[in-house]
N, C-alpha and C positions, 0 to 999 in steps of 0.2 A: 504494500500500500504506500503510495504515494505521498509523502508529508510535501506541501504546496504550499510557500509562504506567498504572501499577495502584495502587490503594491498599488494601492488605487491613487491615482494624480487628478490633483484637481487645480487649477491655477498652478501651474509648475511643482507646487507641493502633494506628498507623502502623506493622505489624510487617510482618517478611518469616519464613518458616519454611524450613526444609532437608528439601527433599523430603515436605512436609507435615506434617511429625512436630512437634506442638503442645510438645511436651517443648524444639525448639529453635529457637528465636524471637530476633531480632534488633529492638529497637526504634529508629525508624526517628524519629519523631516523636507528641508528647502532644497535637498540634491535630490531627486529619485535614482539618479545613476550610480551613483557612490552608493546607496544605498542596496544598490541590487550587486555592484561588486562585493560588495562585504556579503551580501546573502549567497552569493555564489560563492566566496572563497569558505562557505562553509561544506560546499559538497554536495547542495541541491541539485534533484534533478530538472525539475521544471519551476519555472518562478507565475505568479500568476498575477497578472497588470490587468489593470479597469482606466478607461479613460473614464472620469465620470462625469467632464465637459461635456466628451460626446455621449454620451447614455444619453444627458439628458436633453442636449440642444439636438441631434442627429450627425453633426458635422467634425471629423476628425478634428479636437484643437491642438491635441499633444503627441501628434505623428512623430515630429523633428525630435523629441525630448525618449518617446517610445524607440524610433530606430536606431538613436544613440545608445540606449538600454542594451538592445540587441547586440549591438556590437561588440560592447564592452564585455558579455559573459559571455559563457560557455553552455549554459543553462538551458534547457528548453525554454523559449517563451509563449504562453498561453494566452493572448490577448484578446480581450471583450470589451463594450462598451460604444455603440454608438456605428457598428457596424452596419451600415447599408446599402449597400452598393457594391455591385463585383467590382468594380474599379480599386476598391478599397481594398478588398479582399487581395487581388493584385498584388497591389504594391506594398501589404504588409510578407505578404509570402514571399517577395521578391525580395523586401529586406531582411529576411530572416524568421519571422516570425514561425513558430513550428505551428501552433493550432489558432483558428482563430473563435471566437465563441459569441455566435449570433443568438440573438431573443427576440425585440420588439419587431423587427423584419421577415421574420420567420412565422409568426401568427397573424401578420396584420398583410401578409403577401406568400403565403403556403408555396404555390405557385412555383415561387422565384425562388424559395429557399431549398425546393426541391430540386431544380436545377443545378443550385450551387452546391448541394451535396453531389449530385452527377460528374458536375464537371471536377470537386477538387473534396473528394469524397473525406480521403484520409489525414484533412488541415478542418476538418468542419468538427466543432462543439456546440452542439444547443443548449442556452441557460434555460432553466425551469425553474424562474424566479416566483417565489410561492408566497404568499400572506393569509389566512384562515383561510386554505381549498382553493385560494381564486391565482390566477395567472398575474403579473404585474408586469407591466412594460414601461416604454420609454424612461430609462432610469428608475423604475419600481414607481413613477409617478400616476401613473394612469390603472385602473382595474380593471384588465381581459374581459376574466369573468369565467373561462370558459374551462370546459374540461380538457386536459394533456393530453390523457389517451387515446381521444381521440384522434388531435395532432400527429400523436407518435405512431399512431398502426400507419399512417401516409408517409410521416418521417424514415420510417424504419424500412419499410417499402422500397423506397431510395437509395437506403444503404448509411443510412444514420447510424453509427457505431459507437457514440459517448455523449452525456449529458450531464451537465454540472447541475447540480439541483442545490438550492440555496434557500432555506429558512429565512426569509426576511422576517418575522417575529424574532428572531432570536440575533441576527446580525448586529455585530458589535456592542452585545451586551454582555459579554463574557460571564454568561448564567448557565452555560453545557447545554447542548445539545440536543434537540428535541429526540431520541431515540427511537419511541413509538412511532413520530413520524415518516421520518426517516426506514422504518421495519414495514413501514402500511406502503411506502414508494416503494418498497425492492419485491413486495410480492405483486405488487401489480403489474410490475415491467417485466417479472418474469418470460412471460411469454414472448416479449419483446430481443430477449439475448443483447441488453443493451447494458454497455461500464458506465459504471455511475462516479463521478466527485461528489464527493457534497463540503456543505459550507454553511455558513451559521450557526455563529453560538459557540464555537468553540471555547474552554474556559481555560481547561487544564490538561493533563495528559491523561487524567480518569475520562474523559471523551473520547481518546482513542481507543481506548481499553474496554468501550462499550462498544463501540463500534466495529473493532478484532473478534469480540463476542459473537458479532452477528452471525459471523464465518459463512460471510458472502463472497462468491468468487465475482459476483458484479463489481463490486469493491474497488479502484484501484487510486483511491487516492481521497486525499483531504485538504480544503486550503486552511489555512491560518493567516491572521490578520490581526488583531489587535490583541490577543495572549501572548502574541512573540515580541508585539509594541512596546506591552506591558513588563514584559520580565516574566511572565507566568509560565512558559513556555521557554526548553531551549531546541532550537531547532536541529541542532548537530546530532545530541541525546534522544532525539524524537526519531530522528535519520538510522538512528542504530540499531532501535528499537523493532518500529515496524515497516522499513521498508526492506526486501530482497533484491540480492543481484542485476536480477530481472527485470523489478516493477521499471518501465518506463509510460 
């Protein structure tokens, strides 16, 4: 399993938000680059980047500051946030970026997200941004409404192969883990043969230890974001713990 530290940028800074709500933001650090070399020189395999300009305006602001990122490590980089447009898709894969992780374009244009699974099958990640059952887009600002599964039996159809699923109840409040949740998502998708991330709520490393429990082979990873901010979390210790050789 994947331990996935996050960087979300917001105005050139390293923030973390509470439950998405852009009104309350914690800043974390003014370099994100430096900050993703040091995360790297700990041995990560993939580092996991939010623009959250673009989530929530539509329009890449922090491309130039993102593909500096890329350069600098070694790291897989996971990037989301504001994705809509092949063009986009493009030119992040061109700069390196290894997966890209579309949401609000993917429901509000099914369509066209099935195509970009087509064309660039194995760089494609669907966020399954969640608040009590419903769908959340445009930056977690707006309410879908709508059911996943539906989504996913056309998604999967495709050739959809991984899905970051994120607890916004629980995002950035370093309270653990919704577990139940989390156990009621992996039996649903079953049938689906779909690797799940998840995210949200992470507090401590008794989160990881629930989630080892579940001993799901969908399984392959977890982001971290404001427990590792905090000092609650060390990411090296966490790297030794539960990730294998293998897990990429």
């Amino acid at each position: 399993m994947l331990v996935i530290p996050a960087i979300d940028i917001k105005d050139s800074h390293v923030v973390r938000l509470l439950k998405g709500d852009f009104d309350k933001e914690k800043i974390y650090s003014s370099n994100p680059v430096e900050l993703a070399k040091e995360l790297d020189s700990s041995g990560v395999k993939r580092i996991h980047i939010v623009d959250l300009d673009a989530a929530k305006t539509g329009t890449p602001k922090n491309k130039s500051l993102i593909t500096d990122i890329v350069s600098s490590v070694k790291a897989d980089i996971e990037l989301g946030g504001g994705i809509r447009e092949e063009q986009t898709i493009i030119e992040y894969l061109k700069a390196g970026v290894k997966y890209v992780v579309i949401g609000t374009e993917a429901y509000i244009s099914p369509d066209w997200f099935k195509e970009m699974l087509f064309k660039y099958n194995q760089n494609i990640i669907l966020a399954v941004d969640v608040y009590d059952g419903n769908i959340k887009i445009r930056g977690w600002q707006e309410d879908l409404g709508k059911d996943i599964f539906g989504f996913l039996n056309g998604f999967c159809n495709q050739g959809l192969k991984t899905v970051i699923y994120t607890d916004i109840s629980r995002d950035g409040t370093l309270e653990g883990v919704d577990i139940n949740s989390w156990k009621g998502f992996l039996e649903k998708i079953d049938k689906f043969d779909l690797k799940v991330i998840f995210s949200g709520g992470i507090g401590s490393e008794e989160d990881f230890i629930k989630v080892k429990d579940l001993n799901s082979s969908n399984i392959i990873g977890m982001i971290v974001g404001k427990a590792l901010y905090e000092g609650r979390i060390n990411i090296a210790e966490l790297k030794g713990k539960y990730e294998l050789p293998g897990d990429e």
